[in-house]
C-alpha positions in Angstrom: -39.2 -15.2 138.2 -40.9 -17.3 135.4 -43.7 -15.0 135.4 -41.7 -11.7 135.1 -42.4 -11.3 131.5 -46.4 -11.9 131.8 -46.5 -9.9 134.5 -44.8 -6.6 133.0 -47.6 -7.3 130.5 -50.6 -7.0 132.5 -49.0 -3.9 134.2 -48.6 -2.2 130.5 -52.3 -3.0 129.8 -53.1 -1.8 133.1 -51.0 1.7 132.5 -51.9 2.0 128.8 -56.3 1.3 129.6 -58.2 4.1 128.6 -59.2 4.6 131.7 -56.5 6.7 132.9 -56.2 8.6 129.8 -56.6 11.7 129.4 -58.5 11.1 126.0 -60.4 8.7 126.6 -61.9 8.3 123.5 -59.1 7.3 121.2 -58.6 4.8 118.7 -57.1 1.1 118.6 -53.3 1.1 118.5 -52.6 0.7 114.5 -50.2 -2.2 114.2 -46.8 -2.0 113.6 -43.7 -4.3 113.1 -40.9 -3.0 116.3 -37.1 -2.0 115.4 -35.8 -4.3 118.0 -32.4 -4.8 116.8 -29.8 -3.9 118.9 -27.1 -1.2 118.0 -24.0 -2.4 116.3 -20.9 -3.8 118.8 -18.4 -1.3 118.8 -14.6 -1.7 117.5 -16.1 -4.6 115.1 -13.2 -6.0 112.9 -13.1 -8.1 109.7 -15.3 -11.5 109.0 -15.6 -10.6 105.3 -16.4 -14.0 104.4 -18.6 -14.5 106.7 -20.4 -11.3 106.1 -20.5 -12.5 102.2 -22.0 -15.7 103.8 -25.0 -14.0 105.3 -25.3 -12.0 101.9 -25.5 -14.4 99.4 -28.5 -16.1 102.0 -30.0 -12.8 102.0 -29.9 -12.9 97.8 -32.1 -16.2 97.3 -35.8 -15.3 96.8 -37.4 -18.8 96.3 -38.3 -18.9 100.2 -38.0 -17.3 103.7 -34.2 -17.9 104.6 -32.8 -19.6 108.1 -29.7 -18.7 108.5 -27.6 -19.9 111.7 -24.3 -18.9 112.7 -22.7 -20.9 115.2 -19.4 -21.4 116.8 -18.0 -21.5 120.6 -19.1 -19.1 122.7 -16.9 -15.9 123.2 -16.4 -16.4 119.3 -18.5 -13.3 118.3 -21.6 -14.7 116.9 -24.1 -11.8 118.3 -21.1 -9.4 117.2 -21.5 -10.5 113.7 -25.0 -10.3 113.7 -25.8 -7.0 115.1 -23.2 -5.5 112.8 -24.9 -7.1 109.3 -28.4 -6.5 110.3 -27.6 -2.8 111.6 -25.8 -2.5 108.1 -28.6 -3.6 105.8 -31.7 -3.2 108.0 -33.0 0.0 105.6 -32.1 -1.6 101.9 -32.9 -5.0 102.4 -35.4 -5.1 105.4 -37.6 -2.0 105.9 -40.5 -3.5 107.2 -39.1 -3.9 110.4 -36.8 -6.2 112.7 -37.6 -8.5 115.7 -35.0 -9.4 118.0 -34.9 -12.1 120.8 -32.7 -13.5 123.3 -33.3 -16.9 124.6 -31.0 -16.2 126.9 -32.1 -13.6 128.8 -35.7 -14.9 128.4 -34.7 -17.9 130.8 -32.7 -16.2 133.3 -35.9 -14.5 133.4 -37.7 -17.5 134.0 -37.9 -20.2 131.7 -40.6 -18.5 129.6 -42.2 -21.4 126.8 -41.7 -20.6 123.4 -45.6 -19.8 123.0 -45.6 -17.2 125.9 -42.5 -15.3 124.1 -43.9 -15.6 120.8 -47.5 -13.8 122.8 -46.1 -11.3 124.0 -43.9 -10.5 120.0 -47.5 -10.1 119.0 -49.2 -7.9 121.9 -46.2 -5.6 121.0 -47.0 -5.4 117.5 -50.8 -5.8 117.3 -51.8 -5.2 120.5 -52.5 -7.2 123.5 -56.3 -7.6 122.8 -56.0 -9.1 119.1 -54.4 -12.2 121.1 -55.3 -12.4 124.7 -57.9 -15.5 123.3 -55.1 -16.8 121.1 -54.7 -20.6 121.7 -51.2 -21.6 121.8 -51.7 -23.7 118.8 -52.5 -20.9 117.0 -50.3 -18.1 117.7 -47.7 -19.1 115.1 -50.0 -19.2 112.3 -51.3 -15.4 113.9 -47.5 -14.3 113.5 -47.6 -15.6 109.8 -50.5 -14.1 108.7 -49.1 -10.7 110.6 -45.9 -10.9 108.9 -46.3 -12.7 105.4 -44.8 -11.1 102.4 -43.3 -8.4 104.5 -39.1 -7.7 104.7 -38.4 -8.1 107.8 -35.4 -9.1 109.7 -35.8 -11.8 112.6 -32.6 -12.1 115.2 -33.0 -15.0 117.2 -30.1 -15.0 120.2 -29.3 -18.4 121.6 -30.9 -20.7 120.4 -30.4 -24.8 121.2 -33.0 -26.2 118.4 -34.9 -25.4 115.6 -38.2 -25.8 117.4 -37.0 -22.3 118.7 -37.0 -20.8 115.6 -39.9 -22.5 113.3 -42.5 -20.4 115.3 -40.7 -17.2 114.0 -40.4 -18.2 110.5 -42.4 -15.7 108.7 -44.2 -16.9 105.4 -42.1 -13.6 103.1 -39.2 -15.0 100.4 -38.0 -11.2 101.2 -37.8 -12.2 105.1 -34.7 -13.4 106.8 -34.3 -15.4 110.3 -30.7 -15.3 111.3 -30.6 -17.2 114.6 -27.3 -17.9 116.6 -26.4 -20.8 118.7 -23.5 -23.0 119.9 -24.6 -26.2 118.3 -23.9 -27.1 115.2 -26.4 -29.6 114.5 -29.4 -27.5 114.4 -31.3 -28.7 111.5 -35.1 -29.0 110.3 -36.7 -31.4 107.3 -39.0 -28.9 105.8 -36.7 -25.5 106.1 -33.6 -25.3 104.3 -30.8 -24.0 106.8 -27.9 -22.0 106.3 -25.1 -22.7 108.3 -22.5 -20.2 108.8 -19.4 -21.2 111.4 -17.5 -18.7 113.2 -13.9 -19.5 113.9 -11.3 -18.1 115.7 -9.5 -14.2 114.9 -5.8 -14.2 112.6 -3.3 -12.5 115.0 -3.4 -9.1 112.9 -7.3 -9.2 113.5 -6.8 -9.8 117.2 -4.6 -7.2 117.4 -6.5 -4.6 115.7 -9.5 -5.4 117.7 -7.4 -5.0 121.1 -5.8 -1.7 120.4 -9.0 -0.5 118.9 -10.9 -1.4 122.0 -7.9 -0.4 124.5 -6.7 2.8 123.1 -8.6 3.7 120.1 -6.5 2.5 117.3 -6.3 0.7 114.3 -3.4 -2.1 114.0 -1.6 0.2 111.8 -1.4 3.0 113.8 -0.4 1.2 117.1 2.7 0.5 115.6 3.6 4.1 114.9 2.7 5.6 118.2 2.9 2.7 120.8 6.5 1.7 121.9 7.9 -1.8 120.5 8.2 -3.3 123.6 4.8 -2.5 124.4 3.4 -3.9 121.2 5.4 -7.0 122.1 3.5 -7.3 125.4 0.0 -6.9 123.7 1.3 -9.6 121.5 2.1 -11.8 124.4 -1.6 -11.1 126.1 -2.8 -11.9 123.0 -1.5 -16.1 122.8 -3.8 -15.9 125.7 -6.8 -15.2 124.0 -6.3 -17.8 121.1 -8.2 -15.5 118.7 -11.7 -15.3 120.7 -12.9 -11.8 120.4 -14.7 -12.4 123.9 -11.6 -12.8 125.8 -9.7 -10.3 123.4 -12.1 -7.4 124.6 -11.9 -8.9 128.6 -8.7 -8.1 128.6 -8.5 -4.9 126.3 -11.1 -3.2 128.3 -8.9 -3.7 131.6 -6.4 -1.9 130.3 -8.5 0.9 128.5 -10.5 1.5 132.8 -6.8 1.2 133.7 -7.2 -1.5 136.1 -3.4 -2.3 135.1 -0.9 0.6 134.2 0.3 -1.1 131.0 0.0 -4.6 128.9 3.2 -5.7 130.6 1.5 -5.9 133.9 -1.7 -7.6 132.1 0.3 -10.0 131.1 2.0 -10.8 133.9 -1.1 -11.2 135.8 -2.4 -13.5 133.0 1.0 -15.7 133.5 0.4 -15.7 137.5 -3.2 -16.2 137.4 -3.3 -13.3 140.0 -7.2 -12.9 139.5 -7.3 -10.1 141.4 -7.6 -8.2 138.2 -10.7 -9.9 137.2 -12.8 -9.1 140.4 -14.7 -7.0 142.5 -13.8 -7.1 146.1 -15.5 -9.8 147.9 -15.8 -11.1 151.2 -12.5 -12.9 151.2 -13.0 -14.0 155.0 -15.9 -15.6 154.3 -14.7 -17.0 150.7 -11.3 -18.5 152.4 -13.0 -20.3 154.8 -15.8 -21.9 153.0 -13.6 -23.0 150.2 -10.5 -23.5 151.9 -11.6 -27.6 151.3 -11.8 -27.1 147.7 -8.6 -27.8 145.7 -6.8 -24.3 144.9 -6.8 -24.9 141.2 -10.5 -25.1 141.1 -11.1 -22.3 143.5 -9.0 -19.8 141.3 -11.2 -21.1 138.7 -14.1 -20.3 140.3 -13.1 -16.4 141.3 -11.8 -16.6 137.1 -16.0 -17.1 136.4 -16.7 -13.9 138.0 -15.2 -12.4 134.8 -16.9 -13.5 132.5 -20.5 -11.7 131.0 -22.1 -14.4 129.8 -23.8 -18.0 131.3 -21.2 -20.1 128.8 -17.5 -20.1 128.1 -14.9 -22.0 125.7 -12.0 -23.4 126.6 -9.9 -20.9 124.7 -11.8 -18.4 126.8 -11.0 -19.9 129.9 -7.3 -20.6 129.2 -7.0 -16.9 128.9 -8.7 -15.8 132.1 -7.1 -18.6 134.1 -3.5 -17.7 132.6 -3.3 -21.5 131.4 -3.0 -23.8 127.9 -6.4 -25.1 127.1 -5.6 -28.6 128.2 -4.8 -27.4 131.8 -8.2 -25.7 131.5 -9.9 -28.7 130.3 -8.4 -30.5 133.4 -9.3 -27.4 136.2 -13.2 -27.4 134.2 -13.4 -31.3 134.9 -13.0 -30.4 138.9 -15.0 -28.0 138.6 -18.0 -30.3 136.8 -17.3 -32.6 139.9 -18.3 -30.0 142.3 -21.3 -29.2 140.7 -20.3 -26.2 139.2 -20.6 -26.5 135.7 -22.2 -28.5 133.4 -19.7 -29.8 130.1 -20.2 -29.4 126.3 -18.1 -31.7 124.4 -19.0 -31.1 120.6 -18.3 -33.1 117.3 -15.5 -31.4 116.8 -13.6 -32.1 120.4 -13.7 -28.2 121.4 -14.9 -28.7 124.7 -16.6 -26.0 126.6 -18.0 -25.1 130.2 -21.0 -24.0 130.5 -22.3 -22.6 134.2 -25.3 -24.9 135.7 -25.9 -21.6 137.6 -23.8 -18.3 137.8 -20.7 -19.0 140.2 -21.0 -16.4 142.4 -19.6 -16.3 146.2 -23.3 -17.2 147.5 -23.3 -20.0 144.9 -20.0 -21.4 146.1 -21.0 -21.5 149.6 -24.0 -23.3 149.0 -22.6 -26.1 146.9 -19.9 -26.4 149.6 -22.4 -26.9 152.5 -24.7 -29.1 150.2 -21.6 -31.3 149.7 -20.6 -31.1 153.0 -24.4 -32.2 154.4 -24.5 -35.3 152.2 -24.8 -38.8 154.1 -25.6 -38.4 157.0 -27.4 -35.2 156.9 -25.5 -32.9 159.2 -23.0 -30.0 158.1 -20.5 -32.8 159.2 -17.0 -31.3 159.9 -17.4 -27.7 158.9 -16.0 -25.2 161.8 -18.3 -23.1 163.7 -16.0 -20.1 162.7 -17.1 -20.7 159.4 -20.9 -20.8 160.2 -20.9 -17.4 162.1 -19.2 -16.2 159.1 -22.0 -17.2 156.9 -24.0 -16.0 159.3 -22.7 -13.1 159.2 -22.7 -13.1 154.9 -26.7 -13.9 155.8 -26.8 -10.8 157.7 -25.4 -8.6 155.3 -27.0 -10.2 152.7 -30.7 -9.9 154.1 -29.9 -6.1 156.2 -28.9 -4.7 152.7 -32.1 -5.8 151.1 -34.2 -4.5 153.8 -32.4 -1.1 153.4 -33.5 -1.2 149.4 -37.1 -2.0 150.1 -37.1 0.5 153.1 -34.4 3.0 152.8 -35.8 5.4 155.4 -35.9 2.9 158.3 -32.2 1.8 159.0 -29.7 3.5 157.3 -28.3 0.3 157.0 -25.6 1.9 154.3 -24.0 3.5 157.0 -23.8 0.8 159.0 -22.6 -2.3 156.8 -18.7 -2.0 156.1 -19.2 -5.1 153.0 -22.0 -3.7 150.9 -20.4 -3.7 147.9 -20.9 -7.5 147.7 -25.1 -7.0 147.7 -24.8 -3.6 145.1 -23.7 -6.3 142.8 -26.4 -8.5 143.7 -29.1 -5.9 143.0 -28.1 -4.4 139.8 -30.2 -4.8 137.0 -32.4 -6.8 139.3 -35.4 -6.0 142.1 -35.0 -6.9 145.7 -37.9 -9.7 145.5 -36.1 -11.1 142.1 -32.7 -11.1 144.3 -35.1 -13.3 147.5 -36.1 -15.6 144.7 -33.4 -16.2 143.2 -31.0 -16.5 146.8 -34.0 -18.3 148.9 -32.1 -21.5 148.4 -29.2 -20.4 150.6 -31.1 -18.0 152.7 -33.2 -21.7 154.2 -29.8 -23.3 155.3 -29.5 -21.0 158.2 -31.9 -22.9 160.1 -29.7 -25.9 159.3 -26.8 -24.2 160.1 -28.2 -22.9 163.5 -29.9 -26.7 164.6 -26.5 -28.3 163.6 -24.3 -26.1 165.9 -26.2 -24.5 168.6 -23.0 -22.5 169.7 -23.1 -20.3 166.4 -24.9 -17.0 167.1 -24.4 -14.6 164.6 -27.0 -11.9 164.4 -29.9 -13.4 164.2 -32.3 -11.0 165.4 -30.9 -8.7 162.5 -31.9 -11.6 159.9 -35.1 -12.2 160.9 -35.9 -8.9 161.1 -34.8 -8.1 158.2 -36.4 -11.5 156.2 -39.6 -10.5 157.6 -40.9 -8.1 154.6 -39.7 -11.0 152.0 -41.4 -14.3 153.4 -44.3 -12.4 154.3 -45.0 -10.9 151.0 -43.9 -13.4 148.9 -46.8 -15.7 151.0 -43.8 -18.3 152.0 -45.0 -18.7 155.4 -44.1 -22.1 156.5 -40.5 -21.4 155.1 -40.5 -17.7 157.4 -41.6 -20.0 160.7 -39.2 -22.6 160.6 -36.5 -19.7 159.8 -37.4 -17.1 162.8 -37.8 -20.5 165.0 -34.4 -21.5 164.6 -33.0 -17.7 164.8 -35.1 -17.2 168.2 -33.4 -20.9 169.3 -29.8 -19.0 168.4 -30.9 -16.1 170.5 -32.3 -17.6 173.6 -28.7 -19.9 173.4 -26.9 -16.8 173.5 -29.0 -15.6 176.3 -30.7 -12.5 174.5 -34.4 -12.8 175.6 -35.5 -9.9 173.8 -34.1 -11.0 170.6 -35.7 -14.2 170.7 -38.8 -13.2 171.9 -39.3 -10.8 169.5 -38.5 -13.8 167.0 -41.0 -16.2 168.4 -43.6 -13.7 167.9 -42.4 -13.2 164.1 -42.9 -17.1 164.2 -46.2 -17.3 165.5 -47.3 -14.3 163.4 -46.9 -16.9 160.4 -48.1 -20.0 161.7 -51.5 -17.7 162.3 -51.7 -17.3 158.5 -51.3 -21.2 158.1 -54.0 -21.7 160.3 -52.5 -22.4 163.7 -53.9 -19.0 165.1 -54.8 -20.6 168.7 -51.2 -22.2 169.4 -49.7 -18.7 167.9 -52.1 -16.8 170.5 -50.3 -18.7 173.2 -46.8 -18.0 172.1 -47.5 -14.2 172.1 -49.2 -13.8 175.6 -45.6 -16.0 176.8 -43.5 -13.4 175.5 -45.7 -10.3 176.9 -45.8 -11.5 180.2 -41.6 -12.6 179.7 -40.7 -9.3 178.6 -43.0 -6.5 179.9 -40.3 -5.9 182.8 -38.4 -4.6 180.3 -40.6 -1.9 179.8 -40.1 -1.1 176.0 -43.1 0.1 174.6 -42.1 -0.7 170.8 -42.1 -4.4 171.7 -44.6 -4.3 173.2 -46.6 -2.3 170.2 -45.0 -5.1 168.0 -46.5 -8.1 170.1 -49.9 -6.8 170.5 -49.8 -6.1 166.6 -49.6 -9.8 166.1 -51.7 -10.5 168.9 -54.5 -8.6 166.9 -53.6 -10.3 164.1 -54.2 -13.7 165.4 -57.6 -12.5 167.2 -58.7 -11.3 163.3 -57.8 -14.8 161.9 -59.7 -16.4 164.9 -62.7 -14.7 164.1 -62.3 -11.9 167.4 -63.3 -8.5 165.5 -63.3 -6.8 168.8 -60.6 -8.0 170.4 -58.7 -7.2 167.2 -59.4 -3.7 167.0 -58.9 -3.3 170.6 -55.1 -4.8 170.1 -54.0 -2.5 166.6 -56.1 0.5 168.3 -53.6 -0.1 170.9 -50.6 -0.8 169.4 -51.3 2.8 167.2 -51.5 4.8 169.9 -48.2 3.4 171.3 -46.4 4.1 168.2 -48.0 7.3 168.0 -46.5 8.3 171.0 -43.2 7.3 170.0 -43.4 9.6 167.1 -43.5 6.6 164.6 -45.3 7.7 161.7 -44.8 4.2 160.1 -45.8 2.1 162.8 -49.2 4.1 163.1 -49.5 3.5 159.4 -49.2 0.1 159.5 -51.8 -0.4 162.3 -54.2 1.6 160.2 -54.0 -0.7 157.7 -54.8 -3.5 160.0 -57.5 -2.0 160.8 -59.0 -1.4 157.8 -58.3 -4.9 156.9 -60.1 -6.3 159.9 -63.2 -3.2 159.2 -63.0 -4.5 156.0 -63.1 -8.2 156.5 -66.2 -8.1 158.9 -68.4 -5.8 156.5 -68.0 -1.8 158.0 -66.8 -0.5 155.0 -66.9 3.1 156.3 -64.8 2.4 158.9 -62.4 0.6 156.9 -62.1 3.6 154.1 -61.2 6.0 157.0 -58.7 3.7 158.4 -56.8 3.5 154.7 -57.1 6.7 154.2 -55.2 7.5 157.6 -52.6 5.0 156.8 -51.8 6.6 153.7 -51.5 9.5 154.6 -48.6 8.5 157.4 -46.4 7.3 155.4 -44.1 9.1 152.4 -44.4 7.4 149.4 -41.0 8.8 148.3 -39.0 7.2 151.6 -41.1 4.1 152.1 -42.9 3.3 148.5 -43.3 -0.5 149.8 -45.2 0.7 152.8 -47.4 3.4 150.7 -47.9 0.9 148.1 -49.6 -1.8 150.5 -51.6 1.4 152.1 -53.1 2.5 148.8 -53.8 -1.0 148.1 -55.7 -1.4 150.8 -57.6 1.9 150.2 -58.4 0.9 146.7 -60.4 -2.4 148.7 -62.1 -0.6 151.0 -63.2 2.1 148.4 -64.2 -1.0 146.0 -66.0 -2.3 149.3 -67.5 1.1 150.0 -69.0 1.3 146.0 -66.7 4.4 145.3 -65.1 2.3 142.5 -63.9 5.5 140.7 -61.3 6.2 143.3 -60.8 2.5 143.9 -59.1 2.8 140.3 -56.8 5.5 140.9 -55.4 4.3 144.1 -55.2 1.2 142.4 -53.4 2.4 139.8 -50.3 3.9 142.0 -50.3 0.0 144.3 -49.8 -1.9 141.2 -47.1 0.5 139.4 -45.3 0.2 142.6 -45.7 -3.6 143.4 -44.6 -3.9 139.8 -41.6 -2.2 140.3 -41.0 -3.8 143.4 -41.2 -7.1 142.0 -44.3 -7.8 143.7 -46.0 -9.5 141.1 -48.4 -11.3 143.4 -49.5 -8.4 144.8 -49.6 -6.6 141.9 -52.2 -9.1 140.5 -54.2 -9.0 143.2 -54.8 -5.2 143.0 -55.5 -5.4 139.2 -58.3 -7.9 139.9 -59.9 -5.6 142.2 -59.4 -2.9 139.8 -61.5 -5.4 137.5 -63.9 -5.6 139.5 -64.5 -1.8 139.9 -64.6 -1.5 136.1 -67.5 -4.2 136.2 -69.0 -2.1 138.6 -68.6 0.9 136.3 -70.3 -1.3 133.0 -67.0 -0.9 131.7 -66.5 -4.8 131.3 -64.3 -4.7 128.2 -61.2 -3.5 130.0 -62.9 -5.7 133.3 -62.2 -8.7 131.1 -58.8 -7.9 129.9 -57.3 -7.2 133.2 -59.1 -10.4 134.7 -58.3 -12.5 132.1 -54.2 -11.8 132.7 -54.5 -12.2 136.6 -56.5 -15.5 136.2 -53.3 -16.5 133.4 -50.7 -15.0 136.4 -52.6 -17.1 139.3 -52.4 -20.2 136.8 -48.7 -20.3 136.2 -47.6 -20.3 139.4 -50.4 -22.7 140.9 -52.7 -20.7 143.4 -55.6 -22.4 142.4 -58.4 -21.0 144.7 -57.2 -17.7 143.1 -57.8 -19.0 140.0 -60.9 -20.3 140.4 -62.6 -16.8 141.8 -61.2 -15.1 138.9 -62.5 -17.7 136.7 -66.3 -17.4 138.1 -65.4 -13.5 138.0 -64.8 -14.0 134.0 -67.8 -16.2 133.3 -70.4 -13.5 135.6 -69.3 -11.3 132.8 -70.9 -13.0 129.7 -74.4 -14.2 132.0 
């Protein structure tokens, strides 16, 4: 989601307009520098010397200071940090302290170094002062914003200097202490100050794993813990070889009593019985879809689950994996070969892993299949039984997203015995971030499905579940060819309805890439093959994409006469949501053939069918589409507000496409309204959104919109 960041932007501006202020005539934000830094890491033990390090840096006042403090990950080089600058943030830097994580910035999409430097200066100054900022000049922006102030810049992560130099501020009372993993990070016009991390003594280790396990200091564990206990931390401790990363792993099972007592930590460590380090998992699934791999790298694999961040050392992995770091080295050069790591062999011969992508069950599976698909193309000798077992992992997978974006329409907790696996998916993450990121695996089933026409699965409970993500995420082509092949699967297993119902998913797509007339076809097959099954909801469903295909072919009549239809079948049924969604078809179709009247009172219907507290997806799209037809209408001062809930939500949702698309009509209603200040703002950050992720009629409408503004 490269546009997560940018997008969270244009929804702040959005929120924050004085429009939807109460006082609407309030001043300019003043400018401020943020306290960003993050609290201090808890149980922090000892580096004096390095601590001295960072002070003597902070002493020199010729020039801004770059310090970077680097070392192998898991060594505690954001621990150190966080502790120093939370120590002398008041005394030596009272102007403020930026913090960034480069990090977390890609994981959130691979945002440029200009973009994250933007949006440091809408915080502080305001997203106005640089929404015309050319990228070339936003660094000198940040200087003049910062000069000769003490501040404190934490840069997290970083792999070059061309990272930091944009954050440099021009202050001799400034510091930028940046952290990073390489150690030959260097720059010919700023001095740097490196500072190395090394590994923990064994009385530091020790005082940071009772102080994190039971809340003591190494003094008093000696007094109150039994010897042979002590002994036993000491013993989980050669695991560790001094890396506070690995020290706290383990400490921390034993403080959630995951194991009774160090004894049984480190007896686990000595067995590699990973169970410790892991949630429960689909072990059917995992078994079979690994059972190729060699065992050593597969315990190695389940061993990554443990560990919190993207990189490891081998001193780290040695002590998850139960293992001396040369046995490590050797299970991390299997793992490279599957594709699951990527190596980092520095200077100084530590070697390290770090993860190409997060090695998660899903990941597994599809670097096995991938592996297994090379040469000739087909999923060569894999076993149906482990196919319907994916498919299977595809259903829970997709059924348990469904039930986050619509929790009032399946119950689906109740009904899914392995949802643990999916909670972990979603947390800290929104279902359309969890599509993006799992869309690779989610496009092998039609692969799976052509290669072996005898593996079923559930297929009908896919599609159906898949429907809400390809279709409002605009992947169209990718939705057809995946309902195709699950309707193929269904037909095969001679459920008619099932695939039926997936051909007209199918066709409901290829109208939207044009192929409306073929689509039209496929519809009218499966009315006339299943009407003797008398089930009005199917048949509500099929005419709903029958209308939909008449509205792309140009048929205005013939649409209405199909959703008008399909409501009052749904209304007979008693579903509330289904009538709501027809009403919003309606109003599109009113709406795209110029009867604006008839489209408001269509929207306004819709919304009021559905609960935006049980279905906030479905509300969101209905007040989205009221906010159009009110804008069409001219009644562009309730256009905002309804436009104001459909972006929140989308937002939320992860619908950032959508989102954008509602702000740009909310644009246009503040043109409307002479308010073309705000007009501008908002359209200016949808035209940037449309640009970065290349829909380039979108862009160019927005673009003309922009220009209108200044003739």
């Amino acid at each position: 989601m490269a546009v997560v960041s940018a997008s969270n932007e244009a929804i702040g501006l959005f929120v924050n307009s004085p429009v939807f202020q109460v006082n609407v005539g309030q001043g300019a934000a003043v400018a401020s520098l943020p306290r960003e830094l993050p609290p201090a890491c808890a149980h922090f033990v000892d580096r004096s010397a390095e601590r001295g390090l960072l002070e003597d840096a902070c002493a020199d006042s010729a020039s801004t200071k770059v310090v970077v403090v680097d070392g192998i990950p898991g060594v505690g080089k954001s621990a150190l940090v966080k502790k120093w600058g939370n120590e002398k943030r008041i005394d030596h830097f009272s102007d403020g302290q930026i913090y960034l994580d480069f990090a977390a910035s890609e994981e959130g999409g691979a945002s440029p170094v200009a973009d994250m430097l933007r949006s440091k200066l809408s915080q502080m100054i305001g997203p106005d002062a640089v929404s015309r900022t050319r990228p070339s000049d936003l660094p000198a922006q940040y200087r003049s914003f910062t000069c000769d102030k003490s501040i404190l810049v934490v840069l997290e992560n970083v792999s070059s200097y061309a990272e930091i130099e944009p954050f440099v501020p021009n202050s001799p009372s400034s510091l930028v202490l940046a952290t990073s993993s390489r150690t030959d990070i260097d720059s010919l016009e700023t001095e740097i100050t490196h500072v190395s991390l090394g590994e923990l003594d064994v009385d530091d280790s020790l005082d940071l794993f009772v102080r994190v396990a039971y809340g003591l200091s190494g003094e008093e564990v000696q007094q109150v813990l039994p010897h042979d206990e002590v002994e036993e931390i000491h013993s989980v401790l050669e695991h560790c070889l001094g890396l506070p990363l690995a020290i706290r792993a383990c400490a921390s099972i034993l403080r959630r009593k995951r194991v009774s007592s160090a004894k049984e930590l480190h007896r686990k460590l000595m067995h590699s019985e990973q169970d410790v380090f892991r949630c429960r998992e689909m072990d059917e699934v995992w078994r079979e879809c690994c059972k190729a791999l060699d065992p050593r790298c597969l315990d190695a694999a389940l061993g990554f689950a443990a560990l919190p961040v993207p990189t490891a050392s081998l001193g780290t992995l040695a002590a998850i994996w139960g293992t001396d770091p040369s046995g490590a080295r050797s299970i991390v050069e299997e793992l490279h070969c599957f594709g699951f790591v990527s190596l980092d062999s520095p200077a100084d011969g530590v070697g390290g892993a770090s993860l190409s992508s997060e090695v998660t069950l899903l990941r597994v599976i599809r670097a096995y299949l991938q592996a297994q698909m090379l040469g000739d193309g087909s999923l060569g000798e894999v076993q149906e039984s482990v196919h319907a077992l994916l498919l299977s992992h595809f259903r829970v997978l997709s059924q348990e997203l469904d039930h986050s974006l619509k929790p009032a329409r399946l119950r689906l907790y109740d009904r899914i015995p392995s949802n643990d696996l999916v909670r972990d998916i979603l947390k800290g993450r929104t279902e359309f971030e969890v599509f993006e990121s799992e869309s690779g695996l989610l496009g092998a089933v039609p692969q799976i499905i052509n290669a072996h026409q005898g593996v079923v699965g559930d297929a009908w409970a896919i599609g159906d579940a898949l429907w809400s993500f390809y279709s409002g995420t605009f992947r169209y082509q990718a939705g057809s060819e995946l309902f195709s092949a699950c309707s193929r699967s269904a037909r095969q297993a001679g459920n008619i309805l099932a695939a039926s119902r997936l051909t007209v998913m199918s066709s409901g797509m290829e109208a939207k890439l044009g192929k409306a007339a073929e689509a039209l076809g496929s519809i009218d097959a499966a009315i006339v093959e299943c009407a003797p099954l008398s089930r009005l909801d199917v048949m509500c469903m099929f005419h709903e994409f029958r209308g939909i295909c008449l509205a792309e072919l140009g048929c205005e009549g013939d649409a209405v006469a199909e959703f008008t239809y399909a409501r009052a079948g749904n209304e007979s049924l008693g579903n509330k949501r289904g009538c709501s969604i027809q009403d919003l078809l309606l109003s599109r179709t009113y709406r795209r053939f110029g009867k604006a009247e008839e489209a408001e009172k269509a929207a306004r219907r819709s919304l009021d069918e559905v609960d935006k507290n049980r279905d906030r997806h479905t509300y969101a799209k209905s007040a989205q589409e009221l906010c159009f037809a009110l804008r069409s209408a001219g009644k562009h001062g309730e256009a905002l507000a309804y436009g104001k809930d459909a972006a929140e939500i989308f937002a939320e949702l992860g619908e950032y496409r959508r989102a954008h698309d509602t702000l740009f009509a909310i644009a246009e209603s503040l043109h409307a309204l002479a308010d073309d200040d705000d007009a501008e703002a908002f359209a200016g950050e949808v035209r940037d959104y449309y640009e970065r992720v290349g829909l380039s009629a979108e862009y160019e409408q927005v673009s003309r919109f922009l220009e209108s503004l200044h003739t």
